[in-house]
N, C-alpha and C positions, 0 to 999 in steps of 0.2 A: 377739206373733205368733210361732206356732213355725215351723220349717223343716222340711222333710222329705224325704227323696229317695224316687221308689217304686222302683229298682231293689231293694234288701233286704227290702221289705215282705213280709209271709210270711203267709200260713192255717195253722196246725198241728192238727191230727188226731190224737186216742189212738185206736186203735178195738181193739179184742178182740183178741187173738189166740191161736192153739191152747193147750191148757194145757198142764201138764208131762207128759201123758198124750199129747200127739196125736200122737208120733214115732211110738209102739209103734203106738197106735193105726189110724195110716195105713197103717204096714208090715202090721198083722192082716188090715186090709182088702183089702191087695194095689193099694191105690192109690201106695203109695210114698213118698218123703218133698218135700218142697216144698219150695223156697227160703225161704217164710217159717216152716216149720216149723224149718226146718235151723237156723235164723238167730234164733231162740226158744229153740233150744237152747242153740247156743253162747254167747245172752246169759246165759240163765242159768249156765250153766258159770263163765265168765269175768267177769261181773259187770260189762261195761259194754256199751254199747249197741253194735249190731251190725247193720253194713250192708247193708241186700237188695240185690244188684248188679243184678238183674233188673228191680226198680220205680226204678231210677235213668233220669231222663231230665235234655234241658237243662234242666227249669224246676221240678224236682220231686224228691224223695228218701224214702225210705222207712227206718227202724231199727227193731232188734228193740230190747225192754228188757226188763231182768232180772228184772223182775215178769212178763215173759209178753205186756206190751200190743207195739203195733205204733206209731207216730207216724209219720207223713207231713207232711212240710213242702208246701208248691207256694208257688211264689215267682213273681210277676208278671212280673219279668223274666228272660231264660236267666243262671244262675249258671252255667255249664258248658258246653262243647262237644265233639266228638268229635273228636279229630286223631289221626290214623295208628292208629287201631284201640283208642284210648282217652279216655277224658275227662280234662280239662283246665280248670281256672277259667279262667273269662272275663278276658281281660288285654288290653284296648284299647290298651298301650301300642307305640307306632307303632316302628317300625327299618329300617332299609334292607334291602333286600332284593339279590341278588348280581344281579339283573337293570336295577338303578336304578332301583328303586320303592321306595315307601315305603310297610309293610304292617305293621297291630296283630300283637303276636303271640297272641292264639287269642281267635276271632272266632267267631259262628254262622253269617256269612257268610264265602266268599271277597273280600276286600277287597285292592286295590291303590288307594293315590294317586300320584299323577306325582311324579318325582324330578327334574323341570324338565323344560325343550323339548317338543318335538310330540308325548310320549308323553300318550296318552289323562289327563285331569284323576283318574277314577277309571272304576275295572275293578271289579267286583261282582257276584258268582255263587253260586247257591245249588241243590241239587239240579242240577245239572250246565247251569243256564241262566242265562246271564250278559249284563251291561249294561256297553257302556262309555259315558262323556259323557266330550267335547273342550272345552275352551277353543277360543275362536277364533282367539286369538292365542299363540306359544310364551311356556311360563309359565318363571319365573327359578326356580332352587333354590329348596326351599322350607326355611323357619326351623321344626324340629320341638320340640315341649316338650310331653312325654306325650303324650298322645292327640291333638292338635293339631297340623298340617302348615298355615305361613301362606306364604301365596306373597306378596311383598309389592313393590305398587307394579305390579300387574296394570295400573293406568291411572293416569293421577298422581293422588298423593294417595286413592287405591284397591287395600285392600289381602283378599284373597282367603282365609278360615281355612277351612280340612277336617277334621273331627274323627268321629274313628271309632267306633261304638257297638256295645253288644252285637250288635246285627244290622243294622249299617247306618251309617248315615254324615248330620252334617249340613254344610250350609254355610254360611257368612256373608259377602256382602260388604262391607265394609265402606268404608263413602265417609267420608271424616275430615272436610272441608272443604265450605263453603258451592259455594266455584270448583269443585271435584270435582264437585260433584251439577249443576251446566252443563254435564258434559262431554254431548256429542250420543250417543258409543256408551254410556250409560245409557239412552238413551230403551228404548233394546230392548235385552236381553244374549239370546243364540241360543248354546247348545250343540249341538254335534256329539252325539246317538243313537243308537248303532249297535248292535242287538243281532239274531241267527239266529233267539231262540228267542222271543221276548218281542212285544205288541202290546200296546203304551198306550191305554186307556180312561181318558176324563176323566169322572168323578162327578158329582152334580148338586150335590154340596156344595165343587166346585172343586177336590177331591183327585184325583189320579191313580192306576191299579190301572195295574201290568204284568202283564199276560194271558198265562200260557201258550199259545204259539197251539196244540200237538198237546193238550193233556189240559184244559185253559178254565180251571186252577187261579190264584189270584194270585199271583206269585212274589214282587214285592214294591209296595210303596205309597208315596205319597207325597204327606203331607197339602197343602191347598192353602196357598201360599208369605205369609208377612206380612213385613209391615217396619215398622221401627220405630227411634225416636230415642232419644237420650242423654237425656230428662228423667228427673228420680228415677222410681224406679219401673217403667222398661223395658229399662234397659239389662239388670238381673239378673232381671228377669221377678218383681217384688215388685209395688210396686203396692198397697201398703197404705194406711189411714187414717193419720194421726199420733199420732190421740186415739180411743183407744176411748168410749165411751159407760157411764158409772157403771153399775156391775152391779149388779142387785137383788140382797141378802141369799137365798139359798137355804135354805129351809126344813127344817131333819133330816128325813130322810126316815123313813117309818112302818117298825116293824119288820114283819119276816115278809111284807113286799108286794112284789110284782114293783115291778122298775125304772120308773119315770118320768122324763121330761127334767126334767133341771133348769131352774131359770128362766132362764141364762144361753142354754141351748141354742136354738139356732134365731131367736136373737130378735131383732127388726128395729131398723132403725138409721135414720138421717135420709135423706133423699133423694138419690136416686143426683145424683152432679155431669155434668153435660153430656158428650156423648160428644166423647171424647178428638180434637185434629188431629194427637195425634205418633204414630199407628200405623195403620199402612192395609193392606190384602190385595194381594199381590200376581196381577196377571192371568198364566196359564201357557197357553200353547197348543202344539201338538201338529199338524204339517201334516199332509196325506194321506199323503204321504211319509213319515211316520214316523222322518225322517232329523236330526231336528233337537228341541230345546225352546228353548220361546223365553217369554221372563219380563219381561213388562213393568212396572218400577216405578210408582209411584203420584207424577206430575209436582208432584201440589200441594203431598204430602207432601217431599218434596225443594227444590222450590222458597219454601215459607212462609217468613217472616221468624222466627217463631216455632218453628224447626226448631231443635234442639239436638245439634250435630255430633258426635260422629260418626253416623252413619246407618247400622241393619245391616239388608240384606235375607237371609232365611233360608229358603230349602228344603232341604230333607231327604228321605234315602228311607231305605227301611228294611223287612225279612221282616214278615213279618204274623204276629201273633201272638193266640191268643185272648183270654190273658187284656189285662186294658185299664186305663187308668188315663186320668182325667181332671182339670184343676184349671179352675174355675169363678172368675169374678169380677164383682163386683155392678157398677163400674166398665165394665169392659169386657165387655156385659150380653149382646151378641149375637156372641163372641167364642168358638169354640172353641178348647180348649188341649188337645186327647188327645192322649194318649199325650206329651207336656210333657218334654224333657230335661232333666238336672238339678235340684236343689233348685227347687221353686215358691213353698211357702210357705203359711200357713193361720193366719185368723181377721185379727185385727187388727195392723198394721206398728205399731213403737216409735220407728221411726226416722225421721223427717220427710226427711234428704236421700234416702231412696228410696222413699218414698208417694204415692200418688197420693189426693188427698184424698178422704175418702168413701166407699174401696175397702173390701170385705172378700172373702175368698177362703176356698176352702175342695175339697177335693181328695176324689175318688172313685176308687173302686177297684174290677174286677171280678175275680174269682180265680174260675175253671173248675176244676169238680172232678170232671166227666167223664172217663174214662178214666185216674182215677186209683185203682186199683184198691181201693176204696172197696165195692163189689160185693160183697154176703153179710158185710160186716163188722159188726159192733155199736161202734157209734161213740159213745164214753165223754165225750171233752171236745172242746172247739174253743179253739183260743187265735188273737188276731191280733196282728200284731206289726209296730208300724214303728221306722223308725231317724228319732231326732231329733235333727238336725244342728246349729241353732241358735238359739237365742232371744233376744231382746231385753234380759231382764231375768234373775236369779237367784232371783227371786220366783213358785213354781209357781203355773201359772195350767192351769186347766182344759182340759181336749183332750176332745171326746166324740165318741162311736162311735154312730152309727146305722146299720139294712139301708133300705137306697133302692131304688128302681126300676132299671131298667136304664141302661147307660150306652154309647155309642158317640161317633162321631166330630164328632157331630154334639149332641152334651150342652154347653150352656148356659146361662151362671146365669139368663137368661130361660125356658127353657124346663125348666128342673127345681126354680130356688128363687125364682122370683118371687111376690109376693102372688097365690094364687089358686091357685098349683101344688103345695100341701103336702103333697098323696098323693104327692108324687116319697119325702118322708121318713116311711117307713113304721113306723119301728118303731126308739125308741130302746134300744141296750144297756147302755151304761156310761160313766163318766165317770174319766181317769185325771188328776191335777193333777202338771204336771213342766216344771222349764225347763231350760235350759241356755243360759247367758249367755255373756256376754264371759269367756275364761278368766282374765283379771286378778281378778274376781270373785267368779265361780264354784267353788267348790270340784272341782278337778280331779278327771276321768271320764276313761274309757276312750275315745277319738274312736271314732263311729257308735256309741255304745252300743244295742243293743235297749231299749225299752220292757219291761219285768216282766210277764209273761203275765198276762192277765184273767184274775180268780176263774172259775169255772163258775157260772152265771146262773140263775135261774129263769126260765121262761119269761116276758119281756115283755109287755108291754100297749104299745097306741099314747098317747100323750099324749092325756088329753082333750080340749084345745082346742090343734091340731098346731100350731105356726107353721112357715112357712118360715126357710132360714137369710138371712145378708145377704149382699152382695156380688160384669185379667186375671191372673196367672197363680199360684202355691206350697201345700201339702198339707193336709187333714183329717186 
């Protein structure tokens, strides 16, 4: 199984651009010169690639190149923010602030965490409309390490982490002990709410929208809350098989023919195992008041004998963004995982102490390419590009790329890769073989290396007899 994170994942874009003629030529017209003419120019001048500062946003970048063409990156998550009238990489890492908070330094939101006592848990503002939530009780100095702010010992043997993301923030509580998950202020935890600008609407898929109340926009989201135990497989959000299943021999493929799935691709595995008792949904409600949220854990799951300590429950919020990422798992069949923090992980686990047996996983992506100035271009290549964090073995093992249907908050492996649903995979492109193992092993690489761009394709065909793929949470 390999790893993957989608914050780096990337679309890249060659598309046309003006030739060495179009400077003069715009000036003859009386139209004038462009940013991306300007910018065409000076690549060719100087021989390396050259920035349009105009098609620069958070999630997107545009360069000229010295041949003339244009490439456009767009990247799923914001790589960049705008602070004091400039851009800034994204740097979730958390410091004190001279007010006694504790705040990343450059964020696409306004984020504060509490720096202890009765100061708001987090403060969180975007477009000029901000959310605080309270603990209900004064929280201790919090223990900071990167991006992570842990308050620790919120309730005995309950300890509270805050970690800050490109646009948003998650949380985990954390119950260590069997005597912990007895305590009575578990049955309900109730945040303090307090926002001027913002009105929570709860979803029918148990997510939350914070509502603009003057303009109806969403300012930010917050999917619906799960929890979940220490057995392999959850605590890192793996969850894989142990044993993959013998791969059939793949046939050379004909020359001169569009792409077809290979036989490994998509192809079904033994029967899902029983749904899981170590991860359950947590209930969020929302009074008329608006003054509170209040989170009720899942008593059985805390109470079972077959609970595995420590216990994390996890809500998050977070900006709303178009593009979207999902990780699917055959396992946990009716389990959404969008928009999924950190590495998730794809195809089959190597590793028996974090698998869930029977599991396979597999990760989608949606990358908008609206509004990315794309318009009147002639669009030459596409490349996609992810970063592969980890893998089991040193032995390359296949990774394949197909275009799917669409994906939202609400995409699971029931309802996009089950037997029956193979129109979700519409159209296989290409197949790349790469691992990256244990570095004892492994011949040492650059850490997050990209993936080596895909050749340019002929137009695909669909597999003639499609399968779906197999198998909660890590990446395609």
């Amino acid at each position: 199984m390999l790893f993957a994170t989608a914050q780096p994942l990337a679309a890249v874009a060659d598309s046309a651009a003006p030739g060495e003629g179009a400077a003069s030529n715009s000036a003859r017209s009386g139209q004038g010169e462009t940013p991306e003419s300007l910018a065409v120019a000076e690549a060719r001048r100087s021989g390396r690639d050259v920035n349009v500062p105009s098609l620069e946003n958070e999630t997107s970048e545009v360069v000229a190149k010295p041949d003339g063409r244009l490439a456009a990156t767009v990247h799923t998550k914001p790589v960049r923010t705008r602070k004091a009238g400039a851009w800034r990489d994204i740097d979730t890492t958390l410091h004190t602030t001279g007010g006694g908070t504790i705040a990343p330094v450059a964020t696409v939101t306004d984020l504060e965490f509490s720096g202890g006592g009765t100061r708001p848990l987090v403060r969180m503002s975007s477009a000029g409309k901000e959310l605080k939530l309270t603990w209900p009780t004064p929280l201790p100095a919090p223990v900071v390490s990167g991006n992570t702010a842990e308050y620790r010992s919120i309730l005995p043997d309950v300890d509270l982490r805050m970690t800050a993301t490109d646009s948003g923030f998650t949380q985990l509580i954390v119950v260590k002990t069997p005597e912990a998950a007895k305590n009575p202020q578990l049955d309900q935890l109730k945040l303090g709410m307090t926002s001027a600008d913002l009105t929570v609407r709860k979803e029918t898929d148990g997510s939350l929208s914070l509502v603009d109340k003057a303009a109806g926009g969403t300012v930010f989201q917050a999917p619906k809350p799960m929890m979940f135990d220490s057995s392999p497989g959850l605590a890192d959000g793996s969850g894989m098989p142990a044993q993959a299943p013998a791969q059939p021999k793949q046939a050379p493929a004909a020359p001169k023919q569009a792409p077809t799935a290979p036989k490994h691709a998509l192809a079904a595995v033994e029967a899902a195992a029983a749904p899981s008792t170590h991860a359950a949904p947590v209930e969020v409600a929302v009074p008329k008041d608006q003054k509170s949220l209040v989170l009720t854990p899942d008593q059985k799951l805390l109470d079972a004998p077959d609970t595995v300590f420590p216990v994390m429950i996890d809500p998050d919020v977070r900006a709303p963004r178009a593009a979207g990422w999902a990780g699917i798992s055959r396992y946990w069949d009716t389990q959404s995982f969008w928009k999924f923090s950190g590495d998730f992980g794809m195809g089959y686990c190597g590793d028996q102490g974090r698998c869930v047996p029977a599991d396979v996983k597999r990760v989608l992506y949606s990358i908008p390419v609206q509004g990315q100035a794309f318009v009147g271009k002639h669009i030459q290549d596409v490349k996609f590009r992810a970063w592969e964090a980890h893998a089991w073995s040193c032995t390359p093992q296949p990774v394949d790329l197909f275009v799917t249907g669409g994906i939202n908050s609400r995409t699971t492996w029931s309802n996009s890769s089950g037997v029956g649903s193979s129109s979700f995979w519409k159209e296989y492109l290409a197949t790349r073989n790469d691992a990256r193992g244990p570095a004892s092993s492994t011949p040492p690489t650059p850490p997050r290396r990209p993936a080596p761009p895909l050749r340019p394709l002929p137009a695909p065909r669909a597999p003639s007899t499609p399968r779906p793929p197999d198998g909660p949470p890590r990446s395609r």
